[in-house]
N, C-alpha and C positions, 0 to 999 in steps of 0.2 A: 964789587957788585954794582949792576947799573941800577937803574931808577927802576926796571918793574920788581926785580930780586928784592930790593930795601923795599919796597912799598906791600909786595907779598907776606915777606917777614916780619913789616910791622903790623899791616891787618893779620896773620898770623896772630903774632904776641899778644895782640891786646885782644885779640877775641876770647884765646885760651883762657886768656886771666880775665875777661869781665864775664868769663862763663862759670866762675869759680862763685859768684854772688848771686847769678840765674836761681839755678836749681834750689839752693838752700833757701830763698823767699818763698819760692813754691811750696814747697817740701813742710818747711817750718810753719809759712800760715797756714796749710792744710791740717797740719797735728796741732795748735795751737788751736784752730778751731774747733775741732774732735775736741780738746781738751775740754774747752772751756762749754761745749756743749754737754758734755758731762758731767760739769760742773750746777748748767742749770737744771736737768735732770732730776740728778742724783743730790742736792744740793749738799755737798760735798769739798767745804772749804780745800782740803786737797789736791783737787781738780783744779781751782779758782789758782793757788799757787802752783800749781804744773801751767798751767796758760799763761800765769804773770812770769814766770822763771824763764822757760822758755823763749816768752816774746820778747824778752831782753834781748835774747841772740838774734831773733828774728831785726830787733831794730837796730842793732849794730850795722847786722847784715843791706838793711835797706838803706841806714845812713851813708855807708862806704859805696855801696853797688849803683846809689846814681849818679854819683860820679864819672865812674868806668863806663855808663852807659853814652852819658854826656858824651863824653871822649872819643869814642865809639864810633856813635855816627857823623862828624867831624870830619872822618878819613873823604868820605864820601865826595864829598866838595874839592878836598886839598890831595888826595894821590889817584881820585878814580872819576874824576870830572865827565870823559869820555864812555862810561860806566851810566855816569848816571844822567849824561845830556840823552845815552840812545835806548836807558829803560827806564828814565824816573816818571815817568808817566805813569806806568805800571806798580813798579818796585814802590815809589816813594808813596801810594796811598795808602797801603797795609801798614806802613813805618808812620803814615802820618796819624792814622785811625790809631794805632799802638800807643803813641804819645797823648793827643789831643782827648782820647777815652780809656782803654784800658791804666795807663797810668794815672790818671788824674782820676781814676775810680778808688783804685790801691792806695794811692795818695792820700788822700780823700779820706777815706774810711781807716786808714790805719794812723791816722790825726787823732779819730773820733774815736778810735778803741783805746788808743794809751792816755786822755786823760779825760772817757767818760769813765770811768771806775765806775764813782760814787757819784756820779750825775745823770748815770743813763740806767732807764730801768735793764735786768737782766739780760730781759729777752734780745731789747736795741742795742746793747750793747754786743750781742752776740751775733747779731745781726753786721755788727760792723766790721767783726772778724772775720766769716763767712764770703762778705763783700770785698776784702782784702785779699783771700785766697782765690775769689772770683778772678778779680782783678790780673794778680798774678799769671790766673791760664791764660786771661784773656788777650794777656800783652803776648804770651808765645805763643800763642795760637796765628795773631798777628804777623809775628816777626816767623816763624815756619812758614806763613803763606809766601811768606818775599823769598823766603829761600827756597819753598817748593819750587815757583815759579824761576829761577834759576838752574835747576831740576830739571825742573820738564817745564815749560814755557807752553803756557793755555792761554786763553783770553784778550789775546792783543790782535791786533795787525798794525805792521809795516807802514807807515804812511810817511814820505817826504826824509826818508833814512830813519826813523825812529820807530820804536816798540809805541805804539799808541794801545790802552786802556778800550777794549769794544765788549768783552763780557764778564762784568765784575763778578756775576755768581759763579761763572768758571775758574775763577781764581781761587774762589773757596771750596768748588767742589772738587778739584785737583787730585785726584786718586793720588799723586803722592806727597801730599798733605796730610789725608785720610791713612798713609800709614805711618808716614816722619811725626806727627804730629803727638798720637798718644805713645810711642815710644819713648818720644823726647820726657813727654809729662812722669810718666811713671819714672823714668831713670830719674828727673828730677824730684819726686818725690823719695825715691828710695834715698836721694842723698841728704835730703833733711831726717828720712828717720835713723840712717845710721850714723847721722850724727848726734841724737840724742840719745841711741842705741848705744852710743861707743862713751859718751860722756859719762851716761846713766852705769853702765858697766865698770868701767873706771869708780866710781861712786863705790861702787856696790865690793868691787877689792878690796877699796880700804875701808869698807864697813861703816862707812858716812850715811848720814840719812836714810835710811836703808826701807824707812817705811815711803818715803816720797821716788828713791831714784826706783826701785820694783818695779810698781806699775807706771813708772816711766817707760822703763826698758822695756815691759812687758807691751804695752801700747804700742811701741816705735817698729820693735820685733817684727809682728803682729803685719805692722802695715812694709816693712819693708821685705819679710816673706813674699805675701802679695806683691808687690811692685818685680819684686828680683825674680819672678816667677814670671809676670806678664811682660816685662820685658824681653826676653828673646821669644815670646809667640810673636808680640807685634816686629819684631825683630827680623825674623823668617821671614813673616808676611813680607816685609817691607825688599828682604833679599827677593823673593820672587819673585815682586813686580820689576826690579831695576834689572832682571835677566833679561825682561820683556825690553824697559825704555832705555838703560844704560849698561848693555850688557859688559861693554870694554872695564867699564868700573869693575862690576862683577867679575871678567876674567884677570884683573892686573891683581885683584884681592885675592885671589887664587893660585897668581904668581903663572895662570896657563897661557901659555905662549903659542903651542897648534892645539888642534881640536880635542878634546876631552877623553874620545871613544864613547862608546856605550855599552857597559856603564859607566859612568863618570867617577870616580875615586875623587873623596876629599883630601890635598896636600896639609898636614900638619904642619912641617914645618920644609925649608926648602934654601940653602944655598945658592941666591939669586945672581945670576949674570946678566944685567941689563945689555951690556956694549954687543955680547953672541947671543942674545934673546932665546937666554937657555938655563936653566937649572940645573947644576952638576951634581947636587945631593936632593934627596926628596924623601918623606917620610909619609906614604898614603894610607887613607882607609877606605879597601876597595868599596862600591855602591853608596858611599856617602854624601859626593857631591849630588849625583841625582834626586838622590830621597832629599835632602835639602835646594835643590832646585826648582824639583818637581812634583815633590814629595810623594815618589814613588821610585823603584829601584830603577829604572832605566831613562834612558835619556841621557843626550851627548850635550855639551855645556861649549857653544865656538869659542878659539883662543883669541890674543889680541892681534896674530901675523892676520887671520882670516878678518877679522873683527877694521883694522887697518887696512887692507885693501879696499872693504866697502866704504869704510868714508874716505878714502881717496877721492871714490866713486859719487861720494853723496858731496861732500863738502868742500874738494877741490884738496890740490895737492897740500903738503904738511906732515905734523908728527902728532898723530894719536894716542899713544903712548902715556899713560900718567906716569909717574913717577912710581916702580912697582914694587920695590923695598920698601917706602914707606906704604905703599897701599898693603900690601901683605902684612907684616906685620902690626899695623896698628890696629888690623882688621883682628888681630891674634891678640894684642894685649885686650882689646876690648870683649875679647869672647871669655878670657881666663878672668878677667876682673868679676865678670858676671856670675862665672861659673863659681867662683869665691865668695861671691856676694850671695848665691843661694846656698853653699854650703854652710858659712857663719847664718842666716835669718834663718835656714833648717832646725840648726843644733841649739841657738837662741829661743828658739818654742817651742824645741823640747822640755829645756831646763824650766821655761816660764810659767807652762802648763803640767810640770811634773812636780811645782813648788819646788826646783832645786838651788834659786839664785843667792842660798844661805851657804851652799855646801862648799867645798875644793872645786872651786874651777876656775883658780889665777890664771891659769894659760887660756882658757878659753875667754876670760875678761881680758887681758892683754892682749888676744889680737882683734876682739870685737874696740879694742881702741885703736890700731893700727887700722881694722876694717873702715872707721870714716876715711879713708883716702882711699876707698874702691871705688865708689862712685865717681871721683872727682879722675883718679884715672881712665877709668869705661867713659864716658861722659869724654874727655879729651881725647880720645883713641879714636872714638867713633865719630866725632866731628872731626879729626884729621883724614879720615876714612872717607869722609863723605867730602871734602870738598876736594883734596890730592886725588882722589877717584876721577873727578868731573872736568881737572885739567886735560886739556889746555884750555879750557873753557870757563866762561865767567858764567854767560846763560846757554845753556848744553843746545850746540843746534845754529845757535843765534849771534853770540860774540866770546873770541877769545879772547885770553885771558890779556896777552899783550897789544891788544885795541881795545881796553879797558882803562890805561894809567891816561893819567893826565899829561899833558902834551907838553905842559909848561914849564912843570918842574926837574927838579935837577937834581943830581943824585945828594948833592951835598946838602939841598931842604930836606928833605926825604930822611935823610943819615940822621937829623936834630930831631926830627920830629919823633924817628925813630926812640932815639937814647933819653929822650924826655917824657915820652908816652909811657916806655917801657918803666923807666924809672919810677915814676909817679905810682903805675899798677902795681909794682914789686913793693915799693911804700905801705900801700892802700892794703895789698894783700897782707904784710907784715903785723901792719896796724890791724887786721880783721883778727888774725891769727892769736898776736896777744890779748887782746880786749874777749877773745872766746876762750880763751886760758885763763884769765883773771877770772870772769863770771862764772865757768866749772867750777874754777878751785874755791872761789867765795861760796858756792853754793846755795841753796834757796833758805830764805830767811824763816826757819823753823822753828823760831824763838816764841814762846808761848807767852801771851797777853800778862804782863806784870799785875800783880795784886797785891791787897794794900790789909795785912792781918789787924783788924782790928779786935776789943773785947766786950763784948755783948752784958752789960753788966745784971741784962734778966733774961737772957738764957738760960738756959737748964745747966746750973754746976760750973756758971759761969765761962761755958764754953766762948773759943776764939772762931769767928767767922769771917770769911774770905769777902771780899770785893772789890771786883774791878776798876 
């Protein structure tokens, strides 16, 4: 492999797995917060322990994930120098706003949440949870704008070879920002609640705490219904606009190679020939691509041969072509993940709302345990979807992907940097994995305030009276 293949697959690797920490911060401050708001409410000591039990995970989660983030942007300098000598103008102020505020807000406030307990009144202290799940959106809100802008490319001009920074409010108002953006959030959210969905669940099998994991599960259900539900509307949106700005993405996801007809049938599944830019099996649902296109039954979807001749035309000779096995299917695992993901938060509100999480339902608690690795699949499918889409291209339009690596290096730095990034993450990740299997299995400290039976010797009948 040369220096852009190792440099691909290690920003690959380590994206995958410092995306594995993303969502769950999200996800977990946002229900930690819910909790603990109901806590002040409802004053309801068992809210106060759902917020403290949970945000254990949550700070495992934060103490591991800034590691992988560190590491992360690192590549930037050492495999993509050329990357970012001709957008960091652009690219690097949304990454620097990211760090220098959204994190150091989270940072910040989730100091002040785990040891104001007993020092900060309710309200400030809920205040600082709140400020923590802020925080959280505010760092992805961030980092999507940089990706949007690799996306579809707003707000710059060209000056002396480089992307120059000329309209910073166009970066944020980026129509595909406005739909990657609450896509991203909600799938991140849904993967914190079925994470405490799935733990809670597991609880609730083997008849552990059973008054605390309920409305656990019940809570987490609840929000990851909603999320797994709002995700494929922003979802579609998000398909319809990239017919418009990135259609080739759109047809390689498609596996369609000439033009659609009209109406356009959606392919299930497809026996791909890249090398004869043809598919020898195919499994359609007539009128489906269009209503998902266009959301109406007709209308013709261009292939990638047609789609390729015009940026012949637009961009100069080359292979447009993304890589269309993996566009295809990942674009498939991440639709099934989803569609999994609302079928478990469906049957999970039923039972919640029917008062049935007492009754026979092992097999539906064993696979809402299996269900935490939906999201974390969907979530990886569909960022392999969206960046394998946008090759050859780093910024869609602007610069490809191989006038992106760095000039200087050599396949054999590259290879180290590789096997030690990667290593380090699979670590980190192992470490997350056990430390959230230790705190399920210990479970929350349900133990009732010790009392000290004394004898009241003028009480009535010389009864024994309790105290604290």
């Amino acid at each position: 492999m040369d220096v852009l293949d190792l440099a691909r697959l290690q920003f690959a690797t380590t994206t995958i797995l410092h995306f594995v920490y993303v969502p769950i911060s999200i996800g977990l401050s946002l229900l930690v917060a819910i909790m603990e708001t109901m806590y002040v409410i409802k004053k309801k000591d068992l809210y106060k322990k759902m917020a403290q039990f949970w945000g254990t995970f949550l700070l495992i989660n934060f103490a591991l994930g800034v590691v992988t983030g560190i590491l992360q942007e690192f590549q930037f300098g050492m495999n993509w120098s050329d990357f970012s000598r001709f957008v960091g103008d652009v690219f690097g102020t949304p990454l620097a706003i990211e760090a220098l505020l959204a994190f150091f807000l989270e940072s910040t406030f989730i100091g002040l949440w785990v040891f104001g307990w007993e020092r900060l009144s309710k309200s400030v202290h809920l205040i600082c949870m709140w400020l923590v799940a802020i925080g959280t959106m505010l760092s992805a809100l961030w980092i999507l704008a940089a990706n949007s802008f690799m996306q579809r490319p707003v707000g710059y001009g060209v000056v002396n070879g480089r992307a120059e920074m000329q309209d910073f409010a166009a970066l944020l108002t980026n129509e595909q920002l406005l739909w990657e953006y609450p896509h991203t959030i909600f799938a991140a959210i849904a993967t914190g609640a079925f994470l405490v969905a799935g733990i809670s669940a597991w609880k609730l099998m083997h008849k552990k705490n059973m008054d605390f994991f309920k409305p656990s599960f019940k809570l987490s259900i609840i929000v990851a219904l909603i999320c797994a539900i709002a995700i494929p509307l922003f979802g579609h949106g998000q398909a319809q606009y990239l017919i418009k700005t990135q259609p080739m993405k759109m047809a390689a996801s498609e596996a369609l190679w000439g033009d659609s007809g009209d109406p356009a049938p959606w392919t299930v599944i497809a026996n791909i020939d890249p090398d004869k830019q043809e598919n020898t099996f195919e499994i359609k649902v007539p009128f489906a691509l269009s209503f998902l296109s266009y959301s109406k039954f007709s209308g013709s979807v261009p292939g990638m041969k047609e789609l390729q001749a015009e940026y012949v035309k637009t961009y100069g000779p080359g292979d447009y072509i993304p890589p269309v096995r993996t566009t295809f299917w990942s674009f498939r695992i991440m639709i099934a993940a989803g569609c999994a993901m609302i079928a478990l938060a469906l049957y999970g509100a039923y039972l919640s709302f029917r008062q049935k999480l007492e009754g026979s339902h092992r097999w539906f608690f064993r696979l809402m345990l299996w269900g935490i690795s939906l999201p974390f699949i969907g979530n990886t499918a569909g960022w392999i979807m969206t960046e394998m889409g946008r090759q050859p291209w780093t910024v869609f339009g602007l610069l490809q992907t191989k006038d992106s690596v760095s000039p200087t290096v050599v396949a054999g730095e590259v290879l180290f940097s590789l096997i030690a990034f990667t290593s380090l993450y699979l670590i980190l990740t192992g470490v997350l994995a056990f430390l959230f299997a230790r705190t399920a299995r210990k479970g929350p400290d349900m133990e009732p305030h010790q009392h000290t039976v004394i004898h009241d010797p003028f009480a009535q009948g010389g009864d024994s009276i309790d105290v604290k």
